[in-house]
C-alpha positions as CSV (number, residue, x, y, z in Angstrom):
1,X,175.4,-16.2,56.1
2,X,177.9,-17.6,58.9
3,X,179.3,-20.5,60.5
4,X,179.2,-21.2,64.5
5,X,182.5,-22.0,65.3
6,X,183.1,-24.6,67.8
7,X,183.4,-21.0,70.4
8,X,179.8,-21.0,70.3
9,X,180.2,-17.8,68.1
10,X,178.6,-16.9,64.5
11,X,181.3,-15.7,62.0
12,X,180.6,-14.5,58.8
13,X,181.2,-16.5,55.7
14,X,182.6,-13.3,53.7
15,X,184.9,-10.7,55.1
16,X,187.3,-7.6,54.3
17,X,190.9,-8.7,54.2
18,X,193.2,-5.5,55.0
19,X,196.6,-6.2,54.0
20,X,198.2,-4.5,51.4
21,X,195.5,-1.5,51.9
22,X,197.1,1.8,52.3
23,X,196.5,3.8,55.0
24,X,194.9,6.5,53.2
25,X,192.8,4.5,52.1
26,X,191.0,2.5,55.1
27,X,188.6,4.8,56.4
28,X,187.0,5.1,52.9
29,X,186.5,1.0,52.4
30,X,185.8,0.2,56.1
31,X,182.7,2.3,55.6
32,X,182.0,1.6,52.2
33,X,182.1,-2.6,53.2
34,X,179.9,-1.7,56.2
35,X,176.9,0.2,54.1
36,X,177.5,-2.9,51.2
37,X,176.6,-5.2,53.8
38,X,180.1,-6.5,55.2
39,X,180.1,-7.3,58.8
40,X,183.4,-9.0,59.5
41,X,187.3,-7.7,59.1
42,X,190.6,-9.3,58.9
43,X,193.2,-7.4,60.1
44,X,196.8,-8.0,61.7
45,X,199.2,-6.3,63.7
46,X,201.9,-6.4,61.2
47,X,199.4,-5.0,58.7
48,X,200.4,-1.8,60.3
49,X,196.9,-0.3,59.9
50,X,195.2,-1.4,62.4
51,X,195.1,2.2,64.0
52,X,193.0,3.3,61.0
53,X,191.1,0.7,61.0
54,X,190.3,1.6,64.4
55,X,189.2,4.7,63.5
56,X,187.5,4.3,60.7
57,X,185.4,1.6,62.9
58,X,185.0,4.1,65.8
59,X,183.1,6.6,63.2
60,X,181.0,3.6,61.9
61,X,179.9,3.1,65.0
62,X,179.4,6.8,66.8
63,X,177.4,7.4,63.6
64,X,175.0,4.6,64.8
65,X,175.8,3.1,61.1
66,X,177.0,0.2,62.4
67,X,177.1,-1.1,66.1
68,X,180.1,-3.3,67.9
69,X,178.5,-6.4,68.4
70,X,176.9,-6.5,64.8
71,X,180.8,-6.9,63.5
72,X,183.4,-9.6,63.9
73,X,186.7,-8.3,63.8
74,X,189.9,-10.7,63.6
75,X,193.3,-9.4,64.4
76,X,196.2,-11.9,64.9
77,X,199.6,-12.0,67.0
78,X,202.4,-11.4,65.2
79,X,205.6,-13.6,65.0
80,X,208.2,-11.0,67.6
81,X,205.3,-10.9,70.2
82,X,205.0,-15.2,71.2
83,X,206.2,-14.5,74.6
84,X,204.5,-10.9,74.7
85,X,200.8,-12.2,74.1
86,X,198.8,-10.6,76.3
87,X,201.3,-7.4,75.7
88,X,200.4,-7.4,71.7
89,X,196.9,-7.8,71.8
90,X,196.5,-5.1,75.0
91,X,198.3,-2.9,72.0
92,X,196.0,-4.0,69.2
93,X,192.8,-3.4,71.0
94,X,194.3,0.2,71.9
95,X,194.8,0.7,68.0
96,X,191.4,-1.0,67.1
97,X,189.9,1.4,69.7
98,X,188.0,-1.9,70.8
99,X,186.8,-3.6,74.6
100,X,187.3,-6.9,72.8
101,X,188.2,-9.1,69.8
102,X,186.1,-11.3,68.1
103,X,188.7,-13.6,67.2
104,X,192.8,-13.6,68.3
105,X,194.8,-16.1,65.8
106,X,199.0,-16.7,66.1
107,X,200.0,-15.4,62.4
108,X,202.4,-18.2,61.8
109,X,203.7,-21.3,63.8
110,X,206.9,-19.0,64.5
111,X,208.7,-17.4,67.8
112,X,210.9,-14.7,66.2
113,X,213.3,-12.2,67.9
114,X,211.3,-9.9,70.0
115,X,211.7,-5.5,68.7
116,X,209.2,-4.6,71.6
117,X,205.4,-4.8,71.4
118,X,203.6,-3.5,68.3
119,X,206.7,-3.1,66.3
120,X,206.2,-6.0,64.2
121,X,209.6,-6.3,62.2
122,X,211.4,-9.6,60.9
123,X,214.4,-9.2,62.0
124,X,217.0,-11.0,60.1
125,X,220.2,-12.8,61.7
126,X,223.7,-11.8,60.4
127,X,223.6,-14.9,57.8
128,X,220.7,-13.2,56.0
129,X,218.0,-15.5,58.2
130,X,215.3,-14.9,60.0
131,X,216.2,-14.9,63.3
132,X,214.1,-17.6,64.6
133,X,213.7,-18.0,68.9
134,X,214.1,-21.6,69.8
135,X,213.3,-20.8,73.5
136,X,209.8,-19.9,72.9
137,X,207.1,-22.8,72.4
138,X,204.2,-23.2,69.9
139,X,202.4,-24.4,72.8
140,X,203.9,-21.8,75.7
141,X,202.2,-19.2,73.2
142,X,198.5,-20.8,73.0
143,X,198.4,-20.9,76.7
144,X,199.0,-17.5,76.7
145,X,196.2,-17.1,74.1
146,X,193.9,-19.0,76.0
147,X,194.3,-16.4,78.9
148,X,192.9,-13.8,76.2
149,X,189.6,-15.8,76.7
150,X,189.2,-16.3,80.2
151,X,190.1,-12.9,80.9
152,X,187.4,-11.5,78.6
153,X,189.8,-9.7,76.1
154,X,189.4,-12.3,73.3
155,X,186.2,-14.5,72.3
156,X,187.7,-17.2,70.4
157,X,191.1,-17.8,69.3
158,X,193.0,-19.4,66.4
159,X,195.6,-20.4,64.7
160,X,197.0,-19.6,60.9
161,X,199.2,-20.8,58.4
162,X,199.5,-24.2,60.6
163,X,200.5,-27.5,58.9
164,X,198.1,-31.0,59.3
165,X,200.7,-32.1,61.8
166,X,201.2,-28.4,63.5
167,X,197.4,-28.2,64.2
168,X,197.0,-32.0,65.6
169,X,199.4,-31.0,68.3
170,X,197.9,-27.7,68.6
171,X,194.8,-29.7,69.6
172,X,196.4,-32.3,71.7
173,X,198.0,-30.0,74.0
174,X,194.9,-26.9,74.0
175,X,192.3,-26.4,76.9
176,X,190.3,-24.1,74.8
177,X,190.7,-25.6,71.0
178,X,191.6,-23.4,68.1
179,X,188.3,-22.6,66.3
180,X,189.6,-21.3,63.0
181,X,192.8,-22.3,60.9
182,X,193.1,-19.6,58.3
183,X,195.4,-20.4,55.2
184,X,195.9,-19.9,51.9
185,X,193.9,-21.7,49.9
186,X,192.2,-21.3,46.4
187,X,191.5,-23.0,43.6
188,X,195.2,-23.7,42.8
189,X,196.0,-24.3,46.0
190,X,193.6,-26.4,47.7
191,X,194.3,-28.3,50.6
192,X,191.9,-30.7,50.4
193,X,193.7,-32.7,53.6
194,X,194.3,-29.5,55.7
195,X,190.4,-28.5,55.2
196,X,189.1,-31.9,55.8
197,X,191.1,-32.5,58.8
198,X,190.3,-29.2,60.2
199,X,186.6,-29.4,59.6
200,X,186.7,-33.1,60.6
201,X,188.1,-32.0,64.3
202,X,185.3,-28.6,64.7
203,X,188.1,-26.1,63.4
204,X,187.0,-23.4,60.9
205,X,188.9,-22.8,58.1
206,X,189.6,-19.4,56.5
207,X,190.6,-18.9,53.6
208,X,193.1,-15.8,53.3
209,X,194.5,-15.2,49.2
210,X,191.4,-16.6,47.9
211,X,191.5,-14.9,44.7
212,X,194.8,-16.3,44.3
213,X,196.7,-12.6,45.3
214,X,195.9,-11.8,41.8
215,X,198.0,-8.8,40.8
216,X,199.6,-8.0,44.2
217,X,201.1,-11.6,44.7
218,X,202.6,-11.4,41.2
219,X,204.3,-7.9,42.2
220,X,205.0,-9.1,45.1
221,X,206.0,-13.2,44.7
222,X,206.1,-13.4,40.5
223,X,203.1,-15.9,41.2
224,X,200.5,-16.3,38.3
225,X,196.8,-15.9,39.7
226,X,193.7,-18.5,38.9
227,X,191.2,-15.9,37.8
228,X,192.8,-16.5,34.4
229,X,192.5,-20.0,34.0
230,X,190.3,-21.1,31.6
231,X,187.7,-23.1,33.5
232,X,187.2,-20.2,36.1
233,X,186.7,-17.9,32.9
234,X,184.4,-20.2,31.1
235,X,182.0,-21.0,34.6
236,X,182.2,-17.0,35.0
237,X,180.3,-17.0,31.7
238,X,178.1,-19.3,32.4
239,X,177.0,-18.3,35.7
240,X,177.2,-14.8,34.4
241,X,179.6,-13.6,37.3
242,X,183.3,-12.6,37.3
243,X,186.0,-15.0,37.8
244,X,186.6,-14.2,41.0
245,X,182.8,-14.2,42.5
246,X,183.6,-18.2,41.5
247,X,186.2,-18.7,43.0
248,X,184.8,-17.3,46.3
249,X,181.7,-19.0,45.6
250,X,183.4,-22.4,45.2
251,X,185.6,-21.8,48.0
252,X,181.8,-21.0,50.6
253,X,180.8,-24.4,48.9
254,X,183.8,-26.0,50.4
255,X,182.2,-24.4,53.9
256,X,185.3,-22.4,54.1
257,X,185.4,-18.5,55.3
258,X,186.5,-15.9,52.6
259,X,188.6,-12.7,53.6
260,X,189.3,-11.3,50.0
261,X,191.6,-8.2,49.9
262,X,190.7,-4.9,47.5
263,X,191.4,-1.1,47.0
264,X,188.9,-0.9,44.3
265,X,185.1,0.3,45.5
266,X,183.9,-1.5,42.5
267,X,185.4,-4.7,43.6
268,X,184.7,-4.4,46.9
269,X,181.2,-4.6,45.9
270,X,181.4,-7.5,43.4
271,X,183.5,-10.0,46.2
272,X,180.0,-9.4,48.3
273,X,177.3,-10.7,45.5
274,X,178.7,-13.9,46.0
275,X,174.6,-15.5,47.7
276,X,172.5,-15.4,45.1
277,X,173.8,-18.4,42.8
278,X,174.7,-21.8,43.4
279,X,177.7,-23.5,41.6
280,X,176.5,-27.2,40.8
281,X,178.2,-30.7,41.4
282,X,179.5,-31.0,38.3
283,X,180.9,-27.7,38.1
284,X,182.3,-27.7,42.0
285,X,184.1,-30.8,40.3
286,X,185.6,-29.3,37.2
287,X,187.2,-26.6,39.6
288,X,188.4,-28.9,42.0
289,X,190.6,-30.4,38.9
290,X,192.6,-27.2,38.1
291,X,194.5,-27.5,41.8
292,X,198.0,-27.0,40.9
293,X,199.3,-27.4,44.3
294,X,200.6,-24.1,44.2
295,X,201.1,-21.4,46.8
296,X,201.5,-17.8,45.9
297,X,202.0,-15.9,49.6
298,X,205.9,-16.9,49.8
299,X,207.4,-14.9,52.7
300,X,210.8,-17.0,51.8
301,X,211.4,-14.1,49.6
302,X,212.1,-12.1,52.7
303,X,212.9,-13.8,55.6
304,X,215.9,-16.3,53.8
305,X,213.9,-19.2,54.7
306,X,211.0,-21.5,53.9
307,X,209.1,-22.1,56.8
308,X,206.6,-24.7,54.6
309,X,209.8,-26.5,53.7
């Protein structure tokens, strides 16, 4: 199951979000997503795995597992590289061991002090803030992005972690429009405006944290996850799925794109058997009454600033 996005390329509904997955770890569930059935990955450069991602990817395919153009991979520009795009994602195709990238997307609507390509630090000022570059433009950096495509290193590009407002000028001032906003959004965090006005002007949304970050957000942020909330738990018996095979269900409902993050084989697994029921009105309704409005990826922690603020 996929959605065209307005690129003119198919991108699958359900992916393998790598953040937070050790290192050791990524060959084992790159392989283990492909032979389940998984055919696109979201990865970043400040992940700091993309090199084993890479080659966990180059043994799926010289083992004729898997090949290239059967995967979507998504890797995004991170926040010390705006003025070094072409730079950064040169470095991340090196690390990817890839000719190209499926999708290119600017991490966050943020130019911050450049530490030299593919050392993706957040450098903090002397007063304890990130140290934000005011010289460097939202729109200087998606003209640099659009490059990626005419040059054949990038097939579409996008945008993540971008406001109503942020993504309106994104589109007023792009030659080649974003074709996926990816966010966090979940059951307590919904975004009904952001995903309509996306989806109203041809831009995919993906949904990145859409389990909630479950027990790594609350280690992490202190945030509480929805998986426990009653009405999740109650459809989960009723559908007999888990809690989270709901949410991600409701959330492919919504035509949005899933990229939910595990370590756990068994998981990994259960995320995927997410196309064999249908949630119904009445239930799409009850879940779309438990938004709380509440966001549980909060990089404020760390950078001594709220860039959602």
């Amino acid at each position: 199951m996929a959605i065209t996005l307005n690129s003119g390329f198919k991108m699958p509904v359900i992916g393998l979000g790598v953040w937070r997955m050790e290192k050791q770890q990524v060959r084992d569930l790159i392989i283990n997503a492909i032979k389940i059935g998984y055919r696109h990955f979201d990865c970043a450069a400040d992940y700091k795995n993309e090199a084993e991602v890479g080659e966990a990817l180059a043994e799926a395919f010289k083992s004729g597992l898997v090949k290239r153009e059967e995967l979507f991979i998504t890797t995004k520009l991170w926040n010390s590289d705006h003025g070094h795009v072409l730079g950064a994602c040169k470095d991340s195709l090196e690390k990817l061991q890839l000719e190209y990238l499926d999708l290119y997307l600017v991490h966050f609507p943020v130019a911050i002090k450049h530490t030299g390509v593919g050392n993706t630090s957040s450098e903090l000022a002397e007063d304890g803030i990130l140290d934000i570059d005011t010289t460097i433009s939202l729109e200087t950096t998606w003209h640099a992005m659009e490059d990626l495509v005419s040059s054949g290193l990038v097939r579409s590009i996008g945008i993540s972690n971008y406001d109503i407002f942020l993504t309106r000028d994104c589109l007023a001032y792009s030659k080649v429009k974003p074709a996926v906003n990816q966010i966090e959004t979940h059951p307590y965090f919904q975004r009904e405006s952001l995903v309509k006005f996306c989806q109203k002007h041809g831009i995919c949304v993906t949904a990145h944290t859409p389990l909630g970050g479950a027990a790594a957000n609350n280690e992490w942020f202190g945030t509480v996850s929805c998986l426990e909330d009653p009405v999740l738990q109650e459809l989960a018996k009723k559908y007999g799925k888990s809690a989270a095979q709901i949410a991600l269900r409701w959330a492919i409902q919504r035509n949005t794109v899933v990229i939910p993050k595990t370590s756990k084989p068994e998981r990994l697994e259960e995320n995927f058997q997410v196309f064999d029921f249908q949630i119904v009105k009445e239930d799409m309704d009850l879940i779309n009454g438990i938004d709380r409005k509440y966001r549980t990826n909060q990089p404020a922690r760390f950078w001594g600033i709220d860039l959602y603020a």
